[in-house]
C-alpha positions as CSV (number, residue, x, y, z in Angstrom):
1,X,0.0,0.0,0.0
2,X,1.4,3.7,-1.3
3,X,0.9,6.9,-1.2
4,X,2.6,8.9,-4.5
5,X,3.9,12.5,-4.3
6,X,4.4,14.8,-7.3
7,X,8.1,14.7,-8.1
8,X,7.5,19.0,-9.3
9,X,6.8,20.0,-5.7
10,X,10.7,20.6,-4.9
11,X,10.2,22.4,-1.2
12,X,7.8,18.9,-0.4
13,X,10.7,16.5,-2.0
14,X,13.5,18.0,0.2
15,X,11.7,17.0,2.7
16,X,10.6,13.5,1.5
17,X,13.9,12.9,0.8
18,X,15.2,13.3,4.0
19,X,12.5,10.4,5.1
20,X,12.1,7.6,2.0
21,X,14.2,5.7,-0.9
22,X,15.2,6.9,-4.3
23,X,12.3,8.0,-6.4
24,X,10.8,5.1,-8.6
25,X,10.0,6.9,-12.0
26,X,8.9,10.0,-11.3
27,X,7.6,9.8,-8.4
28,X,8.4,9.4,-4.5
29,X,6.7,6.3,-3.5
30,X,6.6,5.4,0.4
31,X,5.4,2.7,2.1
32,X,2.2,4.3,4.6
33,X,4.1,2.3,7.4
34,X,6.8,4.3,7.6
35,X,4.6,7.0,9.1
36,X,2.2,5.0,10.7
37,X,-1.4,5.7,9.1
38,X,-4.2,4.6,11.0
39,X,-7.0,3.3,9.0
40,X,-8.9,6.6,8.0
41,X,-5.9,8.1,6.5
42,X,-4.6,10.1,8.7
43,X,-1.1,10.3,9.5
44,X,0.0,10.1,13.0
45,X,3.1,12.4,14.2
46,X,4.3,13.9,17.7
47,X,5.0,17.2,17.8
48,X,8.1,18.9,17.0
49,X,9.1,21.6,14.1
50,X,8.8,20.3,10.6
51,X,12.0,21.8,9.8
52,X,14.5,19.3,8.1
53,X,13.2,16.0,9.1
54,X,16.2,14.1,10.8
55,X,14.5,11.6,13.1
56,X,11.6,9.2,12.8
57,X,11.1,7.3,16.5
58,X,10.5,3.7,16.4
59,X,6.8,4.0,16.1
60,X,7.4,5.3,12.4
61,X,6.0,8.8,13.8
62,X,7.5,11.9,13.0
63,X,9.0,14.0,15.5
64,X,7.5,17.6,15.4
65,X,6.6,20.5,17.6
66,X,3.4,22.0,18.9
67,X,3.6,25.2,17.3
68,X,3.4,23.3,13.9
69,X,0.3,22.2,14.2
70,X,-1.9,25.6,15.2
71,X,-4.6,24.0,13.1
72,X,-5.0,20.7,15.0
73,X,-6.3,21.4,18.4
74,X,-5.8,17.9,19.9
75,X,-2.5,16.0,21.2
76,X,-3.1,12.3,23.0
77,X,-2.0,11.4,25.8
78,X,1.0,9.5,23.8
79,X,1.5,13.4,22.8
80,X,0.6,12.8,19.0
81,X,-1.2,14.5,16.7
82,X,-3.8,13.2,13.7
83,X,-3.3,15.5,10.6
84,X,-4.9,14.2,7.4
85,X,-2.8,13.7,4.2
86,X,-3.9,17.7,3.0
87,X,-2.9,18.9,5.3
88,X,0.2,16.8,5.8
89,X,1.3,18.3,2.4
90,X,0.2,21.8,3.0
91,X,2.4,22.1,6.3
92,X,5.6,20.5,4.2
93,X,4.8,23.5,1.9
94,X,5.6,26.2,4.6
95,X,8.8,27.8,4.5
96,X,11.2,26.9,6.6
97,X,13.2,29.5,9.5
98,X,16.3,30.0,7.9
99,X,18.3,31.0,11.1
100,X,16.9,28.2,13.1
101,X,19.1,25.7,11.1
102,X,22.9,25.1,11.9
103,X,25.7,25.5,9.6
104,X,25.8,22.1,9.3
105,X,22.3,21.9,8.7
106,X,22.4,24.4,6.5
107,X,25.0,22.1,4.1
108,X,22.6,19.6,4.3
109,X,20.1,22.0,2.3
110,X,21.9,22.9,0.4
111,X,23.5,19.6,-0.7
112,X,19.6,18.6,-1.1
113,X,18.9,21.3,-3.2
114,X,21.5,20.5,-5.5
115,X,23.5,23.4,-4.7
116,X,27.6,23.5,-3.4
117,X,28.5,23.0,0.4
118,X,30.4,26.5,0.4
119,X,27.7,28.2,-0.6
120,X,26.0,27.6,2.9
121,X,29.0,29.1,4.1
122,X,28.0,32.7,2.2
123,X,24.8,32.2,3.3
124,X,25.5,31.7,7.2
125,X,28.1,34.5,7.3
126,X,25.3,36.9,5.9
127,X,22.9,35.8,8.5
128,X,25.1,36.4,11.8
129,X,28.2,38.4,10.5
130,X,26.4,40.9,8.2
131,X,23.1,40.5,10.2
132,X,20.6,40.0,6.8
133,X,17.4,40.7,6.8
134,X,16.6,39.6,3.5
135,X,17.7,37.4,0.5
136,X,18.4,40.0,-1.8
137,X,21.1,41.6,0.1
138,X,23.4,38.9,-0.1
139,X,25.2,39.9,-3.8
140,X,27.6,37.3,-3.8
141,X,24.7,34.7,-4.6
142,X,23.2,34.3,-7.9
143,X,20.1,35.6,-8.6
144,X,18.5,31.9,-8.8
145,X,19.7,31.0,-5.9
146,X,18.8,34.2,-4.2
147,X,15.2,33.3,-6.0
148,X,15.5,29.7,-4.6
149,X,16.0,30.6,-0.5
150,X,13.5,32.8,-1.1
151,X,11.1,30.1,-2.3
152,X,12.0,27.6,0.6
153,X,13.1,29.8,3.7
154,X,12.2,32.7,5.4
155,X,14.0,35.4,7.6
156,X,11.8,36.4,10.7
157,X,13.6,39.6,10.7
158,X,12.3,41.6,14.0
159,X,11.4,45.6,13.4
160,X,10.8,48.5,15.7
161,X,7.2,49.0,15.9
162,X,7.6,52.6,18.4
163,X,10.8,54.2,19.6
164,X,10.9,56.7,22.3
165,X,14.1,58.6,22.9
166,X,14.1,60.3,26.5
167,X,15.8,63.7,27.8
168,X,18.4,61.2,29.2
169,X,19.1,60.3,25.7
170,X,17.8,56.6,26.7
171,X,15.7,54.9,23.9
172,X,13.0,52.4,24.7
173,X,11.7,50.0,22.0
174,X,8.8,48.2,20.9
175,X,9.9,45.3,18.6
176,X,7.7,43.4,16.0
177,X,8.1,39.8,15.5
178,X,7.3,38.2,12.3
179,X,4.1,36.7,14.4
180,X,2.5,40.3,15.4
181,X,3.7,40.0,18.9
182,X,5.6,42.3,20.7
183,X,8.8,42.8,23.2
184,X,10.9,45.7,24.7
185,X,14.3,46.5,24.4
186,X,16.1,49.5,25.4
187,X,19.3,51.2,24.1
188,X,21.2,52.9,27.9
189,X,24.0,55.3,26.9
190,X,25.9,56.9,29.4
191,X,29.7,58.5,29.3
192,X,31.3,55.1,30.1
193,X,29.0,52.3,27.9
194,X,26.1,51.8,25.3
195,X,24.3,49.3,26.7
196,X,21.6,47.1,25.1
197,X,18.9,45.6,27.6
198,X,17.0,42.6,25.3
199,X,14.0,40.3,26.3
200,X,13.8,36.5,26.3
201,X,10.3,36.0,26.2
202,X,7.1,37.9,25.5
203,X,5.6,38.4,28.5
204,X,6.3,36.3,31.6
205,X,4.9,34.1,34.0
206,X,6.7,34.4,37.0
207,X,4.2,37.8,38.0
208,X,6.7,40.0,40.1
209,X,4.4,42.4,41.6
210,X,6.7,45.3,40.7
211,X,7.3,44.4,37.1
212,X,4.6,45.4,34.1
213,X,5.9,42.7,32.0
214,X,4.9,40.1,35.5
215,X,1.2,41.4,34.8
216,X,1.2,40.0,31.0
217,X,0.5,36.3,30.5
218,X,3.5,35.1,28.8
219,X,2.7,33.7,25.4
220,X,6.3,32.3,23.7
221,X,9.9,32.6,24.0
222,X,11.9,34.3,21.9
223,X,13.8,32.5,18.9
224,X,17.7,33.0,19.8
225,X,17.5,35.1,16.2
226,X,14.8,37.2,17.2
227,X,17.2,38.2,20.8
228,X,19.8,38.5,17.9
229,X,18.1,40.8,16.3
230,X,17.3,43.1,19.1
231,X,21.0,43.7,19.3
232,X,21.4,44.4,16.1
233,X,18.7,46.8,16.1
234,X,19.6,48.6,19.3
235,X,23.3,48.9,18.1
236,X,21.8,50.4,15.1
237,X,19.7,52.6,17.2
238,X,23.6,53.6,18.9
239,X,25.5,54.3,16.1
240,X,22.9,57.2,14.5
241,X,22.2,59.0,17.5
242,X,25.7,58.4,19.2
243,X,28.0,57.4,16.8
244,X,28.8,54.5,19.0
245,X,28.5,51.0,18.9
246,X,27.2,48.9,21.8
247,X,29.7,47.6,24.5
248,X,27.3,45.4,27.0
249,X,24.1,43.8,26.6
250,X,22.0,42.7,29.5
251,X,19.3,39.8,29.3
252,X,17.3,42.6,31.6
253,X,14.1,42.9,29.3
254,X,11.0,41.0,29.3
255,X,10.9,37.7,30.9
256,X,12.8,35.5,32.4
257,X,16.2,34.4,30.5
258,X,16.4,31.0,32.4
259,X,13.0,29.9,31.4
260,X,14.3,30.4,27.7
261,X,17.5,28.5,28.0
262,X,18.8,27.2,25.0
263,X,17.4,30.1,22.7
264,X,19.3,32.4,25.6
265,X,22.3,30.9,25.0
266,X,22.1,30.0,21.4
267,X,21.6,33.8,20.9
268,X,25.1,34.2,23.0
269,X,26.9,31.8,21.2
270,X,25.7,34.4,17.6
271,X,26.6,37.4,19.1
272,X,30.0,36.9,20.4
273,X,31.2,33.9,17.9
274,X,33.8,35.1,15.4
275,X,30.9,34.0,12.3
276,X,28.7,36.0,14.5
277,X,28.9,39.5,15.9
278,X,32.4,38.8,17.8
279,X,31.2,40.5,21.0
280,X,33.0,39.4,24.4
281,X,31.2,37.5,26.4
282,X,32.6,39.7,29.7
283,X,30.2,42.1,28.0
284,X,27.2,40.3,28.5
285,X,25.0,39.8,31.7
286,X,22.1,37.5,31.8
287,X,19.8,38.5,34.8
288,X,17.5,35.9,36.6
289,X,15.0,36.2,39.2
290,X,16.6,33.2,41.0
291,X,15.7,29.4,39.0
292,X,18.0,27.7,40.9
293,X,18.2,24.3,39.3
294,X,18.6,26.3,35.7
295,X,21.1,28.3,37.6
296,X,23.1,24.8,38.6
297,X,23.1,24.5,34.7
298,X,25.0,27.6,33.9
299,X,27.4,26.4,36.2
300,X,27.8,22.7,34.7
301,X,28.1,24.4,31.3
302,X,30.4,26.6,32.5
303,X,28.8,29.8,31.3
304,X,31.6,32.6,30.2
305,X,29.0,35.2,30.5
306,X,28.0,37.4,33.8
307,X,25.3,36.0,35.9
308,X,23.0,38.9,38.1
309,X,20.4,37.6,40.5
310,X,17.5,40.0,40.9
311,X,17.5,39.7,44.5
312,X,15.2,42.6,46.1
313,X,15.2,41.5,49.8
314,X,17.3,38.8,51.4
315,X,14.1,37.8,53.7
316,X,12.1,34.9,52.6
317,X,8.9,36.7,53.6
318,X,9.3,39.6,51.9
319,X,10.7,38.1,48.9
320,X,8.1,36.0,48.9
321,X,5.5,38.8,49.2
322,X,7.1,40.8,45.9
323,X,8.4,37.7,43.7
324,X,6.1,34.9,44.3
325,X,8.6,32.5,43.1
326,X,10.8,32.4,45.7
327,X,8.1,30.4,47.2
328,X,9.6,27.2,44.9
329,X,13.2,28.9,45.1
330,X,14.3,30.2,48.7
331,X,17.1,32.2,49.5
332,X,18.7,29.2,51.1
333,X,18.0,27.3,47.5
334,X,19.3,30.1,45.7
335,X,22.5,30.3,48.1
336,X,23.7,26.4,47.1
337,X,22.8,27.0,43.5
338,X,25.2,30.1,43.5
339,X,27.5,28.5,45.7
340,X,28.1,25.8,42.9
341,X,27.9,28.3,40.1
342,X,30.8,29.9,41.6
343,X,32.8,26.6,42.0
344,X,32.3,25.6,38.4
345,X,32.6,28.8,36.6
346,X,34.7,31.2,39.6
347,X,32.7,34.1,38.3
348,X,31.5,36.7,40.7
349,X,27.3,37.4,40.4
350,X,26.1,41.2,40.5
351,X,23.0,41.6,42.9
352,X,20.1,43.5,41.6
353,X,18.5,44.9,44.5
354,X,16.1,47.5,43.9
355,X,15.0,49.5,46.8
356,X,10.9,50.3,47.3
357,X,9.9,52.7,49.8
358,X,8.9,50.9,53.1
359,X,9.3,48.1,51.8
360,X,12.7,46.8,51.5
361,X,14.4,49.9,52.4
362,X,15.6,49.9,56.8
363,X,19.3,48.9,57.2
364,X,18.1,45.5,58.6
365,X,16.9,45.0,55.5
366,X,20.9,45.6,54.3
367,X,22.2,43.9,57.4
368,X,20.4,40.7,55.2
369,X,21.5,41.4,52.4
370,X,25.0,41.8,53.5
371,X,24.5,38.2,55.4
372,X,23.4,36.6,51.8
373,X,26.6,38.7,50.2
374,X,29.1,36.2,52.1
375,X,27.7,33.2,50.4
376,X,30.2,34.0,47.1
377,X,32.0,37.0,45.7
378,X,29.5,39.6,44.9
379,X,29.0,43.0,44.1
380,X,25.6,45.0,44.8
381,X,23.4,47.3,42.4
382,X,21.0,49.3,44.3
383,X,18.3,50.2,41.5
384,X,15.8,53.5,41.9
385,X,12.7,51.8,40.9
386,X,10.5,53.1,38.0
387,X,6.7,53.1,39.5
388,X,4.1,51.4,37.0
389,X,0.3,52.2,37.4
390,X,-0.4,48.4,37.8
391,X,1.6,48.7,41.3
392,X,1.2,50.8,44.7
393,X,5.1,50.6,44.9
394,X,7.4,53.8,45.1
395,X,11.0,54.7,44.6
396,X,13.1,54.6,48.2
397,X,13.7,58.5,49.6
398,X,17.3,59.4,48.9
399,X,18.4,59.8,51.7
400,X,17.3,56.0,52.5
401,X,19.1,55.1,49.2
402,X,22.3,56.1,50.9
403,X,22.3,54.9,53.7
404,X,21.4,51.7,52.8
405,X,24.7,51.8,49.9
406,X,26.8,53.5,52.9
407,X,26.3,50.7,55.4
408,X,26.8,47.6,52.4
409,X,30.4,49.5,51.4
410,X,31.3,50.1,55.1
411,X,31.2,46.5,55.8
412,X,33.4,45.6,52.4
413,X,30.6,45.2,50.1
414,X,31.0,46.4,46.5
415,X,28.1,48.7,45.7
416,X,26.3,50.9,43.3
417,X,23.8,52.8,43.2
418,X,21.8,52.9,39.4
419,X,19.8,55.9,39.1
420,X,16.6,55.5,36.9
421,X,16.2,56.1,33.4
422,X,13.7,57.1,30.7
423,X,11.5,58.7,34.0
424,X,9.4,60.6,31.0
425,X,8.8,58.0,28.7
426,X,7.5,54.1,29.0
427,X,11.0,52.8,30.7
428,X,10.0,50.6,33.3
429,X,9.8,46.8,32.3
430,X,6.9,45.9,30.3
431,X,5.4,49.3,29.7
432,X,5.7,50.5,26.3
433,X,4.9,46.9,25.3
434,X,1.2,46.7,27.2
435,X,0.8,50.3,25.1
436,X,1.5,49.1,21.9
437,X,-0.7,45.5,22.9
């Protein structure tokens, strides 16, 4: 029993050939066991991106995704999906994320598509190096072949939606993604650094009761390309209004970098690879609000990048009360996951402590703080917080502000004190993004 596909649909053959034999005639032909058919027809597949098919499990299904099947609305509990032969072909048609592949992969195309191995090469460099945003800007390729990635891939280049530039010169974004959602990034100059903060995710779902973004249902995380692109926006955003380039980026935007792992780090590994955008990773600071098994990880990959914990209070009970997940991850949690951090990596963590009025603000609040600072060496930012109309919280009175920093660098405790920025336009986290909604 067969099934026959048209041998003139190239972008479905690619894929076909990645799964069955040498075509007989001209024609693919395919036993219907090989991807287990049940006896309407329908084809049975678990879900996991239909990208270049590499891997069939021992059932004969297909391993996919989720998100490629928006039009089936059912998974079993085996975590399959039924899709009908139609609509089977009509996914294969879709065009595949380009940047999602790896160079390796990306020979693989091409080898498939009949083209040369180096050309992949070209290809990749124009994606990360020269940061293209579309097949016709990369001039070394033919014009078929520019015609040909066009036909069978597709750059999700990320756009600013809204800028807003504030008297402090800071510039807050609202990025487009190729699916109509949106996320924040912000371009921080001062006389020392251009800074990019990027998101992770859009929205979040660990609901910090100061944060906008924590009163937004997170919906995805970000592709590490569309992080990528953030930077490559913002540094964009640098060099016209400062003539600068960027020399940090934090992982300081919308949601929460650890919950967005790989893409966070995959999105690293692009901007400061030499085929990439040859940043150093000493200039890059991913900010969590304290997973502390994810923050294990970094340590047994042994992470070259800066780690900062968004700390806030260094009591249990208040924590508690202002970042609900510290109910799953308590300071004591959080102490042996940076203890081992700092074992397997021996990099220091930055504390992000931003200080609310009557709230976190007495010096017994900094007498714990200074008690958690002992754990591993540490430095301390003391953020002015940026008040969002979702919150009853307030900035800290100066005069608190100091002598809260005083006592921490009395007692040997590295620590700054980061004024706020962008105070007249949509700068706190998550703002300009609920705006744009």
């Amino acid at each position: 029993m067969v099934f026959r596909i048209p041998y003139s649909d190239v972008q479905f053959l690619r894929i076909v050939r990645c799964l069955f034999p040498a075509p007989v005639g001209g024609d693919y032909i395919a036993p219907l066991h090989n991807i287990n058919c049940d006896s309407y027809g329908r084809i049975i597949m678990r879900p996991m991106t239909f990208k270049l098919i590499d891997k069939i499990d021992s059932y004969g299904r297909i391993i996919m995704r989720p998100i490629a099947f928006k039009r089936v609305d059912e998974i079993d509990p085996y975590g399959c999906k039924e899709i009908t032969l139609v609509e089977f072909y009509y996914f294969c048609k879709m065009k595949t994320d380009i940047r999602s592949l790896s160079l390796p992969q990306l020979q693989e195309a091409f080898i498939a598509m009949g083209e040369q191995k180096f050309r992949a090469k070209q290809v990749y460099e124009w994606l990360w190096m020269k940061s293209a945003r579309a097949f016709e800007e990369m001039t070394n390729l033919s014009k078929d072949l520019r015609k040909k990635l066009d036909e069978q891939f597709v750059i999700n280049a990320v756009s600013v939606l809204k800028a807003q530039k504030s008297k402090d010169g800071t510039i807050k974004d609202a990025f487009q993604l190729h699916d109509g959602n949106i996320v924040e990034g912000v371009l921080i100059p001062t006389t020392e650094r251009m800074t990019a903060c990027v998101s992770s995710q859009v929205g979040c779902s660990l609901t910090c009761k100061f944060c906008a973004t924590g009163y937004m249902d997170r919906k995805r995380n970000l592709n590490a390309d569309e992080i990528y692109d953030q930077v490559v926006l913002i540094n964009q955003q640098a060099l016209q209004n400062y003539d600068i380039p960027l020399t940090n980026i934090v992982y300081m935007g919308m949601g929460e970098p650890l919950l967005n792992y790989a893409n966070v780090l995959k999105s690293i590994d692009r901007i400061t690879a030499e085929d990439g955008l040859n940043m150093s990773y000493k200039r890059i600071t991913v900010s969590t609000a304290g997973i502390a098994k994810m923050i294990k990880k970094l340590g047994d990959d042994e992470v070259k990048f800066n780690l900062a914990l968004s700390l806030h209070a260094a009591n249990d009970t208040k924590r508690n009360e202002i970042m609900p997940i510290n109910e799953s991850n308590t300071l004591e949690a959080l102490a042996e996951a940076l203890k081992y951090y700092y074992e397997k990596t021996e990099n220091e963590v930055t504390y992000e402590y931003i200080i609310f009025n009557g709230v976190n603000d007495e010096i017994q609040d900094a007498r714990e703080l200074l008690a958690f600072t002992k754990h591993i060496p540490c430095k301390v930012n003391i953020i002015e917080y940026n008040p969002i109309a979702m919150a009853d919280y307030l900035n800290a009175k100066v005069d608190k502000v100091e002598a809260f920093a005083d006592f921490l660098r009395k007692h040997g405790v590295i620590t700054n004190v980061r004024r706020s920025r962008g105070k007249d336009i949509d700068a706190a986290c998550g703002q300009l993004a609920i705006k744009e909604k």
